[in-house]
C-alpha positions in Angstrom: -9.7 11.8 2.2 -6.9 9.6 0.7 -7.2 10.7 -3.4 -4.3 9.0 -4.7 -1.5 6.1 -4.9 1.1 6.5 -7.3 2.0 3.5 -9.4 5.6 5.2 -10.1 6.2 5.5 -6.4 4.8 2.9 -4.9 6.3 -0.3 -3.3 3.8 -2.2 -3.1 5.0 -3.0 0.7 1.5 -3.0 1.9 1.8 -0.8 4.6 -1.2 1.4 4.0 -3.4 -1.5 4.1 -2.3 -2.7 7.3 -2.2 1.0 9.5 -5.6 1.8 8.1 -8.2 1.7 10.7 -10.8 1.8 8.2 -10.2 -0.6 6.0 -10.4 2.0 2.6 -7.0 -0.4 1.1 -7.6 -3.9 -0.6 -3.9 -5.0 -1.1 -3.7 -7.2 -5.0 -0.8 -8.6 -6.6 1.0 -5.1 -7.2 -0.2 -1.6 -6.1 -2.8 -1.3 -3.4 -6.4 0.0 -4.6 -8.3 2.9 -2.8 -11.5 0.0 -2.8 -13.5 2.4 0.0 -12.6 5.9 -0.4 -15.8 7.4 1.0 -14.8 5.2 4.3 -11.5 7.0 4.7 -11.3 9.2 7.5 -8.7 11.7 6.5 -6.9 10.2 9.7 -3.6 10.2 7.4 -1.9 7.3 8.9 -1.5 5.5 5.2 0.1 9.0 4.0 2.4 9.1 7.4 3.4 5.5 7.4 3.9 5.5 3.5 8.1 4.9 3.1 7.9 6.2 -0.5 5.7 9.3 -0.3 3.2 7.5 -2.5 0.1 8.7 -0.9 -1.7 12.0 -0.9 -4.8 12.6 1.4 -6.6 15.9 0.9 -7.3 17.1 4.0 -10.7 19.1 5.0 -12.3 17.1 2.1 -15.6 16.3 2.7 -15.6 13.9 -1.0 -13.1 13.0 -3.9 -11.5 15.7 -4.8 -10.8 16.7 -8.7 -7.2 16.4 -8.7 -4.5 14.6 -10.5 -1.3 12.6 -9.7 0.8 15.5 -11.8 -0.6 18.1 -9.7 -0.2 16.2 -6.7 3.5 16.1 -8.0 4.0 19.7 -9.6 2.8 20.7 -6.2 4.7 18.8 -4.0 1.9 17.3 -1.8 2.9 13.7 -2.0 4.1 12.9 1.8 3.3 16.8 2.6 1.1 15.6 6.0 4.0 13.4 6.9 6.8 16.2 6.7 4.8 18.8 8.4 4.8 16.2 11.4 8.7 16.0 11.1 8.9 12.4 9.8 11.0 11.3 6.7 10.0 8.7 4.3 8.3 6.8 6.8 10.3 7.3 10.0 9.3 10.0 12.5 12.0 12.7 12.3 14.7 12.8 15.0 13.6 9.7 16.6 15.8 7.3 15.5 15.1 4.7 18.2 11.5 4.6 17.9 10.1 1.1 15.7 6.7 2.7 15.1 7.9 3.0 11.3 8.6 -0.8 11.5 5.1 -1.9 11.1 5.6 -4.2 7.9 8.0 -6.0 10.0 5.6 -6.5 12.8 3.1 -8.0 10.4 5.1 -10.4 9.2 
């Protein structure tokens, strides 16, 4: 379940609102705002996507979990989904031809 979005790392490029497929994102004039958490469905696009490492999504979490941006940070967790699958701030790792990362272009 998507638990946080750091005002220090974020953008505010939007792109978590756009890849959610649930709609847990309303975008505002700066930093987007978890609006639906209990809709999120720990699919961790926003997290993947994210080119800042600005999101952390707990996984196997059935509701909010008690944690806080620091420990998020002390831990190293911000982005941690997105590096197991190999990608780098936002781009899938190795795959330098691929335009999936592109998304907030596409949107345009």
């Amino acid at each position: 379940m998507i638990e946080i979005v750091s005002e220090s790392r974020c953008v505010e490029c939007d792109i978590c609102v756009k890849v959610c497929p649930a709609n847990v994102f309303d975008a505002t004039d700066g930093v987007p705002v978890v609006a639906r958490q209990d809709d999120c469905q720990t699919c961790f696009l926003c997290e993947i996507y994210c080119p800042t490492d600005a999101l952390y999504v707990a996984e196997k979490a059935d509701g909010p979990v008690a944690i806080s941006e620091e420990d998020v940070e002390r831990r190293g967790l911000f982005g941690s989904y997105s590096r197991v699958l190999g990608w780098k701030r936002g781009k899938p790792g190795g795959s330098e031809f691929d335009p999936t990362h592109r998304i907030r272009v596409a949107q345009v």
